[in-house]
C-alpha positions as CSV (number, residue, x, y, z in Angstrom):
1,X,26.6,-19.0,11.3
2,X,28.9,-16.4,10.2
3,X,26.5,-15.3,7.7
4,X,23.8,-14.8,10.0
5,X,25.8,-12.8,12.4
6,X,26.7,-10.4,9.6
7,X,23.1,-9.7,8.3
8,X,22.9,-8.7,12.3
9,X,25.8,-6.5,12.4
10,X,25.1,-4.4,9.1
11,X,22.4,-2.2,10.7
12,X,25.1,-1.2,13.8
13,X,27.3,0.4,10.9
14,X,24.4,2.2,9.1
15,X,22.0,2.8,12.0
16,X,24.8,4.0,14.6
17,X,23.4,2.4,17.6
18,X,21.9,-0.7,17.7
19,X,21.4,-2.6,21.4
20,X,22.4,-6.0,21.7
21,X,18.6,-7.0,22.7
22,X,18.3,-5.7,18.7
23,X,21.0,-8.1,17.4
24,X,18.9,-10.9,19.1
25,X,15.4,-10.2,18.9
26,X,14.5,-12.9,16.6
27,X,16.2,-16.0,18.4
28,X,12.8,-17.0,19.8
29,X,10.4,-16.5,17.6
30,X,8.8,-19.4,15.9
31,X,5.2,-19.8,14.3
32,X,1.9,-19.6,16.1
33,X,0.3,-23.5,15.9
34,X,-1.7,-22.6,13.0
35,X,0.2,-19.8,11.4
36,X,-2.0,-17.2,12.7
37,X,-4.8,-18.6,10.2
38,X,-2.9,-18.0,7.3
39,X,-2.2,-20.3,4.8
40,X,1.3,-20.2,3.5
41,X,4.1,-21.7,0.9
42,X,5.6,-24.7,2.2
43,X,8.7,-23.9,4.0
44,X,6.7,-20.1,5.6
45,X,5.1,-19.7,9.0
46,X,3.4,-17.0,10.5
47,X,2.9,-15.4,14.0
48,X,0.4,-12.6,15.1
49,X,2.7,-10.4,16.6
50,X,0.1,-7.4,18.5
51,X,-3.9,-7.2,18.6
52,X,-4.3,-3.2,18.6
53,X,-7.9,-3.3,18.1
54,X,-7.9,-0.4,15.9
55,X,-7.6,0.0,12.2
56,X,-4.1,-0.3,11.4
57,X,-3.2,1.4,8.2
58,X,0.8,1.5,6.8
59,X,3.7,0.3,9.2
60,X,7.4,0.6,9.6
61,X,9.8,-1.8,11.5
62,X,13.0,-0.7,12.9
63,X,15.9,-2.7,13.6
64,X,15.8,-2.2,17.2
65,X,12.1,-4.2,17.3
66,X,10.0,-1.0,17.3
67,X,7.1,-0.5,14.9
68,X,5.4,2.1,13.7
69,X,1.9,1.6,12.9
70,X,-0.2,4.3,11.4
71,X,-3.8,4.5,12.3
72,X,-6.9,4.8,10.1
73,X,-8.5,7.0,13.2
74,X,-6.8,7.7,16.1
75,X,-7.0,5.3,19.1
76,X,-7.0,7.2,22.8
77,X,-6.2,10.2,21.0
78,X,-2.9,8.9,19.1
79,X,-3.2,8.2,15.5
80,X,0.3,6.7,15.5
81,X,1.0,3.6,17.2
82,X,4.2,2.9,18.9
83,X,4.7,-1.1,20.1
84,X,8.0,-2.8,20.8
85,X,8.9,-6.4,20.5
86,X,10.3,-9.0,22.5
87,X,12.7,-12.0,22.0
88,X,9.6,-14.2,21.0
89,X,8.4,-11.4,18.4
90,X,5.3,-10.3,20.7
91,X,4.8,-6.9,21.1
92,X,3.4,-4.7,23.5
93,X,2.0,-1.1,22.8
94,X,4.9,0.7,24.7
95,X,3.6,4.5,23.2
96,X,1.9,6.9,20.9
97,X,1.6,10.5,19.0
98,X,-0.5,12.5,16.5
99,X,-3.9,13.1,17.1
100,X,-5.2,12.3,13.5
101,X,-5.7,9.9,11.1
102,X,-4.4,8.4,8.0
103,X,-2.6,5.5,6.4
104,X,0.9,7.1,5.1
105,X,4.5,6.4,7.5
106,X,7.8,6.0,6.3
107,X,11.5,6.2,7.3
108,X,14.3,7.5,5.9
109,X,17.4,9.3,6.5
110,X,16.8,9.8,10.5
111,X,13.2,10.7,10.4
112,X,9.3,9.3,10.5
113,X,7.0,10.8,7.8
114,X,2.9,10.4,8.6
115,X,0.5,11.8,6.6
116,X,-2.8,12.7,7.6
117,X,-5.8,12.9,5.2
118,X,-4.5,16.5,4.4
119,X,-1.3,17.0,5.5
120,X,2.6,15.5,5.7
121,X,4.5,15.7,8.8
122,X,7.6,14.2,9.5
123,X,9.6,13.3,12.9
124,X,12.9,13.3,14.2
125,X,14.8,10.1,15.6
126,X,17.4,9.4,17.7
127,X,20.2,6.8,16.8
128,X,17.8,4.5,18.0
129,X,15.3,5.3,15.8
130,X,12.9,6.6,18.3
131,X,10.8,9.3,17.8
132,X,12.6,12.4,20.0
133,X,9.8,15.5,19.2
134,X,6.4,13.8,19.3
135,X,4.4,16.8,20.4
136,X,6.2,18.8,17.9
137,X,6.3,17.5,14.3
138,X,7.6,19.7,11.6
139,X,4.8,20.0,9.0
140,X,5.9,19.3,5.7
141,X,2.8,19.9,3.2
142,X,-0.4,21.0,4.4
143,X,-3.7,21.6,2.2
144,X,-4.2,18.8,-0.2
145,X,-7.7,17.6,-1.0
146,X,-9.4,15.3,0.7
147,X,-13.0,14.2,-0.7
148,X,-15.6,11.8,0.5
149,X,-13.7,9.0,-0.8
150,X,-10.7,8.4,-1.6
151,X,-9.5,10.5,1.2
152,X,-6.5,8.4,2.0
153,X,-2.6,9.8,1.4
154,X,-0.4,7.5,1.0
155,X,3.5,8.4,0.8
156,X,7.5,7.1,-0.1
157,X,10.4,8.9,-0.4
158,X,13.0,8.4,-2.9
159,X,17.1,8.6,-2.8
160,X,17.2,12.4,-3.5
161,X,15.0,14.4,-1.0
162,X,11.5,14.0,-2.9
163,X,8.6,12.7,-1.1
164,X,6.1,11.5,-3.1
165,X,1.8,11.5,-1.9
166,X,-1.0,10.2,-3.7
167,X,-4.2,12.6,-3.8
168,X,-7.3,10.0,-4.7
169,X,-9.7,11.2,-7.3
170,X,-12.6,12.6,-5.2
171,X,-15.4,11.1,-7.5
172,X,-15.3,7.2,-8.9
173,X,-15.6,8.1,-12.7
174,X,-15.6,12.1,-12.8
175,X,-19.1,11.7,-13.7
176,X,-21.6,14.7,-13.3
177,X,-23.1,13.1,-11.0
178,X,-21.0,10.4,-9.5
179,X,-21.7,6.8,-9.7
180,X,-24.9,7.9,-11.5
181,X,-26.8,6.2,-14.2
182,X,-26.3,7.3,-17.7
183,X,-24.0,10.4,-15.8
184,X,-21.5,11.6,-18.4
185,X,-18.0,13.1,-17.7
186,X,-17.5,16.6,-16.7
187,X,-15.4,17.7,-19.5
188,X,-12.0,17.6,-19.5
189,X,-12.3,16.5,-15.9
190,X,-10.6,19.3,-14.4
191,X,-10.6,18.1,-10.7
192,X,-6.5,16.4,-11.9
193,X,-5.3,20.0,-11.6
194,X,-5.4,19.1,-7.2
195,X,-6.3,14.8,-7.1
196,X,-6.3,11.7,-9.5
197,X,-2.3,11.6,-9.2
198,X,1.5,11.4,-7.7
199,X,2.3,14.7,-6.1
200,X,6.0,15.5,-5.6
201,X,7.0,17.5,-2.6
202,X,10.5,17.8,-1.0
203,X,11.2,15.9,1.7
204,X,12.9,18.6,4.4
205,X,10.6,22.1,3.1
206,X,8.1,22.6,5.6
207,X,4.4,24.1,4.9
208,X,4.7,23.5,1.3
209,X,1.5,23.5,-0.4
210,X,0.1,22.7,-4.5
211,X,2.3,25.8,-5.3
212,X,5.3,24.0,-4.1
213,X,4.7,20.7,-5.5
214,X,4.8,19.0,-8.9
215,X,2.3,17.1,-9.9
216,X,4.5,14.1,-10.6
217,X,2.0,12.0,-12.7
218,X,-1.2,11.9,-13.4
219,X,-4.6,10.3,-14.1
220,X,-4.4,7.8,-11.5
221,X,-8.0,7.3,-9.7
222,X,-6.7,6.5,-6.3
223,X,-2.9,4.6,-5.1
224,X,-2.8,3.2,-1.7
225,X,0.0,0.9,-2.3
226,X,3.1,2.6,-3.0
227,X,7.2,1.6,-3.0
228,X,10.4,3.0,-4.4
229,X,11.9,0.5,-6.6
230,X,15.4,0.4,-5.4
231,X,16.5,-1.7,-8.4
232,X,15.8,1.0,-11.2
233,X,15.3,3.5,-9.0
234,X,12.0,4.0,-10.0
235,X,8.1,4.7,-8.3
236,X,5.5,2.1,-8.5
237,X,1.9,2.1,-7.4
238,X,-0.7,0.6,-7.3
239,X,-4.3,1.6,-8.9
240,X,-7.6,1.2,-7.2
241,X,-9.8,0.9,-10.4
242,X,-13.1,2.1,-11.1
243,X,-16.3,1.1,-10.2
244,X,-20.1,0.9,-11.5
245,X,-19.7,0.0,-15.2
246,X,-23.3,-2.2,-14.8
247,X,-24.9,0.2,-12.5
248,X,-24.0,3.0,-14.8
249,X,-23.7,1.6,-18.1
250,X,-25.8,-1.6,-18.4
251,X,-26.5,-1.7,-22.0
252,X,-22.7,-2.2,-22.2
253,X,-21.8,-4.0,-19.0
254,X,-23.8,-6.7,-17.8
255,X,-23.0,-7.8,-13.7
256,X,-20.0,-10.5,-14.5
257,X,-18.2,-7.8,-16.7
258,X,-18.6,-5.2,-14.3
259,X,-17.4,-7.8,-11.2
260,X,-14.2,-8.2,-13.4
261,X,-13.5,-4.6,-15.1
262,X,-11.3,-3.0,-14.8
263,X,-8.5,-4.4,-14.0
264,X,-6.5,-3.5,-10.8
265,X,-3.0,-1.9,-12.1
266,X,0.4,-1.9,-11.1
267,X,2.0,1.1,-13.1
268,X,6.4,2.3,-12.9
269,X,6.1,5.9,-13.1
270,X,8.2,8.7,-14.5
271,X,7.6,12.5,-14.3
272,X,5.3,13.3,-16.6
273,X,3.3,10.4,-17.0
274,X,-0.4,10.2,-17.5
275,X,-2.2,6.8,-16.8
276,X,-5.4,8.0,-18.4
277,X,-8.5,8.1,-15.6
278,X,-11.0,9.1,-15.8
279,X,-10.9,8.6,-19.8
280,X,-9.9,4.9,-20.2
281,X,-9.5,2.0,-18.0
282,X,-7.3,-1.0,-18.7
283,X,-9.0,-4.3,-19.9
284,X,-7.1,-7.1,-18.4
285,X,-9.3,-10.1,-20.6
286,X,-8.7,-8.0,-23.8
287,X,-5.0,-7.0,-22.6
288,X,-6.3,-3.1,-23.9
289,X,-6.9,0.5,-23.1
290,X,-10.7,0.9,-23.3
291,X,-12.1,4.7,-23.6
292,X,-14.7,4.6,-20.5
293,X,-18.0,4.7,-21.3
294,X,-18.5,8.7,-19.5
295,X,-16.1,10.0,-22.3
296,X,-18.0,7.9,-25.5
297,X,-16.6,4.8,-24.8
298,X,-18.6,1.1,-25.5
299,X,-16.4,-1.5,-24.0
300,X,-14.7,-2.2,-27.0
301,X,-13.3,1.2,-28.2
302,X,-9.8,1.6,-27.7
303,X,-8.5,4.5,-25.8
304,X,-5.6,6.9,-27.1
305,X,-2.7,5.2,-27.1
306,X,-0.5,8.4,-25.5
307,X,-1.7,6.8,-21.9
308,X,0.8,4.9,-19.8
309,X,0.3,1.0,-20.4
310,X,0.7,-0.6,-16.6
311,X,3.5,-3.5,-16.0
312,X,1.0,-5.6,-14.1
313,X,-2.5,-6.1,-13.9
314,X,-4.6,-8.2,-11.5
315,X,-8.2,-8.9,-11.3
316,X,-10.5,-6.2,-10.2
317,X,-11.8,-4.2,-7.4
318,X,-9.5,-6.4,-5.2
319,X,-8.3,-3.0,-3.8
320,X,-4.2,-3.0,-3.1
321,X,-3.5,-1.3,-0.5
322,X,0.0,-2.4,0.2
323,X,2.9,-2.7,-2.1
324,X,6.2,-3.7,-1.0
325,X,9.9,-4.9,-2.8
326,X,11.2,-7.3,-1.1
327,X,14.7,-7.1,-0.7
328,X,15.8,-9.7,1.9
329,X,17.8,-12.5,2.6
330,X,15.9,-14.7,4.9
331,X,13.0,-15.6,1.9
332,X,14.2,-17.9,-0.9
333,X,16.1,-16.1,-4.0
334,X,12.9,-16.2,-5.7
335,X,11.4,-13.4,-3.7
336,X,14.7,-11.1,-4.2
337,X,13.9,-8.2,-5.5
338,X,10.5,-9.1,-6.7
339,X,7.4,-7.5,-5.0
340,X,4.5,-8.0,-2.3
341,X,0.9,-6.3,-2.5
342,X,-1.4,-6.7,-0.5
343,X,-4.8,-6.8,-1.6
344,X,-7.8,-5.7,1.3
345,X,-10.6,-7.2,-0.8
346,X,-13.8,-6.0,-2.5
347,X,-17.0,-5.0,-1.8
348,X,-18.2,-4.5,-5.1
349,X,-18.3,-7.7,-7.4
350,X,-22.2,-8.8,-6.5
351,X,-23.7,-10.9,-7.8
352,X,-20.2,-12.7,-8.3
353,X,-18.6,-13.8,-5.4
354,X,-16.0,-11.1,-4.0
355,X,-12.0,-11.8,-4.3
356,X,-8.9,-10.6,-2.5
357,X,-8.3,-10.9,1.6
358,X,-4.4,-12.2,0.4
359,X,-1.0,-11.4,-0.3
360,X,0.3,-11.9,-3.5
361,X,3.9,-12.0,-4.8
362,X,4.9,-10.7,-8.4
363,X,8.4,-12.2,-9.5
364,X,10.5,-9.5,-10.9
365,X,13.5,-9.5,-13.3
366,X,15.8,-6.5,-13.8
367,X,13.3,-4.2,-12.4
368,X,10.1,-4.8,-13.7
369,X,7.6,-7.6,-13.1
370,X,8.5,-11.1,-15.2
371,X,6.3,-14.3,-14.8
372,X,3.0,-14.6,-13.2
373,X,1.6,-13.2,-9.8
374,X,1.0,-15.9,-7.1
375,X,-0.8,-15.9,-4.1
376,X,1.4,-16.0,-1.0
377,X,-0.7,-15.1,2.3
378,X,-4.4,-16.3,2.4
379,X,-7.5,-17.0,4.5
380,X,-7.1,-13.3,6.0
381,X,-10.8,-13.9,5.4
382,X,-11.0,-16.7,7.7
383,X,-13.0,-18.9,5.2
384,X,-13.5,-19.1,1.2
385,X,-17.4,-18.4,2.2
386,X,-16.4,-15.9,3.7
387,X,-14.2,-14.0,1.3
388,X,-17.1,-15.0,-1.2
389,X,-19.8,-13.2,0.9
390,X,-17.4,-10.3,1.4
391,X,-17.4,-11.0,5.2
392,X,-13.8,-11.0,6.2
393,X,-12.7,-12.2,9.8
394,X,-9.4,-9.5,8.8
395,X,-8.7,-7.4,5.7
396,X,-4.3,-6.9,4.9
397,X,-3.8,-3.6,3.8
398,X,0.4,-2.4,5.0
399,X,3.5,-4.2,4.5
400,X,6.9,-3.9,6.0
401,X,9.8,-5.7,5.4
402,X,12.0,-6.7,9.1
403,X,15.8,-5.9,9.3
404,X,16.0,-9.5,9.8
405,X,13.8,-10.2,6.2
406,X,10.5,-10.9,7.7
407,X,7.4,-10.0,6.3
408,X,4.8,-7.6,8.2
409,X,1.0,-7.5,7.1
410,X,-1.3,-5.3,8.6
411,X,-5.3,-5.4,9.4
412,X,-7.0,-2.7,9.5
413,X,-10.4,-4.8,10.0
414,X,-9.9,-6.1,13.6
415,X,-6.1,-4.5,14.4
416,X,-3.8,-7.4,13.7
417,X,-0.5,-7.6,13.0
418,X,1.1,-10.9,11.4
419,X,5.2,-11.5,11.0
420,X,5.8,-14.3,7.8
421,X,8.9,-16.1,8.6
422,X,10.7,-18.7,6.4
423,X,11.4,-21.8,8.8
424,X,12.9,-24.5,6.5
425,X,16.3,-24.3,6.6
């Protein structure tokens, strides 16, 4: 008992104020009857906690029960979503601000950060971690590209002032003409001067643009999933890879190869590295950097070995959209420290049958991933037909990790939001 009134009392000392409706907002909260569809480890349970009915992007949780959902579109003209819990873990829609778009929120050190599709902006909170200056956000970068795809910015600040945003690459493959049969790469691929990468901004500058930034690393075709590894104080992300090897290439890809290549990549990133795209793509059968077929590769041709090898890879066109390090108490110690992604599931592995719709875990050691990836959270699909067809019920795409060591998962299919607890005691 004393134990768990400590992990309660730790956020009054770092957060200032914290109401005593905070210290006891999880008393009540047990699993919905069937885990909120989700099938779980032994020993988990899950509850779905609001219905927003909109796409819900990234989320943040506060201690005090608030969360912060960021919104793929905006929803009565408010992109972000305020709700607050009560003492069963329900929550209600109790607010909103910003009139755009986007997937990117984040707190640290007193404020919110929401990106749009083109812009940063952050928030200041009160001691109760409620937004004080809704109508007025200080703009922190403005002006970063935003193509047809791959629009999305994604962001995570580290332990020093430096925000970090992912700019996709606005074409699949840098192809002439993209996605196009036979279409080689435009040489040298110059769009990575502005997209394809990790852009570093700092955190408290306002109206920074390019000029201001560094373009932390590069040749990454598009991150969604993003977390600071507190461990070895380091950035990871997660890769979206490419798509059409068959369509584009079929003498060298036939419909199975191009259903399971390339491989979806977890990659630890240090200023100046370059994960290759659009000139390789990692093999996860053959455990090798292939040259891609726009820039002379044939499937089997081994890329330059100067580009960043990833930590992890999983299967592809799963699409992660969330990454998360979980660094809780209320999971088992095998979960310490090791990491969450949620995949949202592809739409692009036909004739095979699609794959994602879940949550995985990757076990961790010393701050980098050690042992295999497991499923953790599944049947966001609703069915294995279902996931098969590509014709999910709900697609995960943000996790958040609750002051108390729950596990948020957002939808940004239907609007759900699901709270894993760990019942067994």
């Amino acid at each position: 008992m004393k134990l768990k009134v400590l992990r309660y009392l730790l956020p009054v000392v770092t957060m200032a104020t914290v109401s005593l409706y905070a210290l006891k907002a999880d008393v009540n909260v047990v699993p919905d009857a069937d885990n909120a569809g989700l099938k779980l480890p032994d020993g988990f349970g899950a509850l779905k906690v609001a219905d927003i009915a909109a796409k819900a992007r990234h989320l943040t949780v506060t201690p005090q029960g608030d969360i912060y959902v960021k919104l793929a579109k905006p929803k009565d003209g408010k992109g972000v979503i305020i709700l607050h819990e009560g003492s069963d873990g329900r929550a209600q829609i109790t607010g909103g601000f910003g009139n755009y778009g986007g997937t990117g929120i984040y707190i640290k050190n007193g404020y919110l950060y929401a990106s749009s599709n083109t812009e940063i902006f952050r928030y200041k909170l009160n001691d109760k971690n409620e937004v004080i200056n809704q109508a007025e956000p200080e703009r922190i970068v403005m002006g970063l590209k935003a193509g047809r795809q791959h629009e999305t910015k994604s962001l995570v600040l580290d332990n020093v002032g430096n925000i970090y945003v992912n700019i996709g690459s606005p074409l699949s493959a840098c192809q002439v003409q993209d996605r196009g049969y036979h279409s080689p790469g435009i040489p040298g691929c110059p769009l990575l001067d502005s997209a394809g990468g990790m852009w570093e901004f700092k955190a408290d500058k306002l109206n920074q643009t390019y000029k201001d930034g560094i373009r932390y690393a590069t040749g990454l075709r598009n991150i969604v999933g993003l977390d600071w590894n507190q461990q070895d104080n380091q950035l990871f992300v997660m890769q979206h890879g490419r798509d059409n090897l068959n369509s584009s290439w079929p003498e060298l890809y036939d419909t199975k190869q191009s259903a399971e290549l390339p491989a979806e990549c977890m990659y630890a990133l240090k200023k100046g590295d370059n994960a290759g795209f659009p000139f390789m793509y990692y093999d996860e059968i053959q455990h090798k950097k292939i040259q891609g077929p726009e820039y002379g590769g044939d499937g089997k041709k081994e890329a330059d070995p100067k580009y960043l090898d990833p930590v992890a890879a999983y299967p592809g066109h799963m699409a992660p959209n969330g990454l998360l390090f979980y660094t809780g108490k209320m999971f088992p110690e095998k979960y310490r420290n090791g990491a969450f992604i949620a995949f949202h599931g592809s739409w692009n592995r036909a004739p095979e049958p699609q794959k994602g719709y879940c949550v995985v875990f990757q076990p961790f050691k010393d701050g980098k991933p050690a042992g295999d990836w497991e499923v953790f959270a599944d049947n966001f699909s609703g069915s294995a037909q279902k996931t098969a067809a590509g014709r999910a019920d709900h697609r995960p795409c943000g996790l958040a990790q609750g002051s108390d060591g729950s596990l948020y998962v957002t939808d940004d299919s239907k609007g759900f939001i699901y709270r894993i607890i760990y019942t067994k005691k």
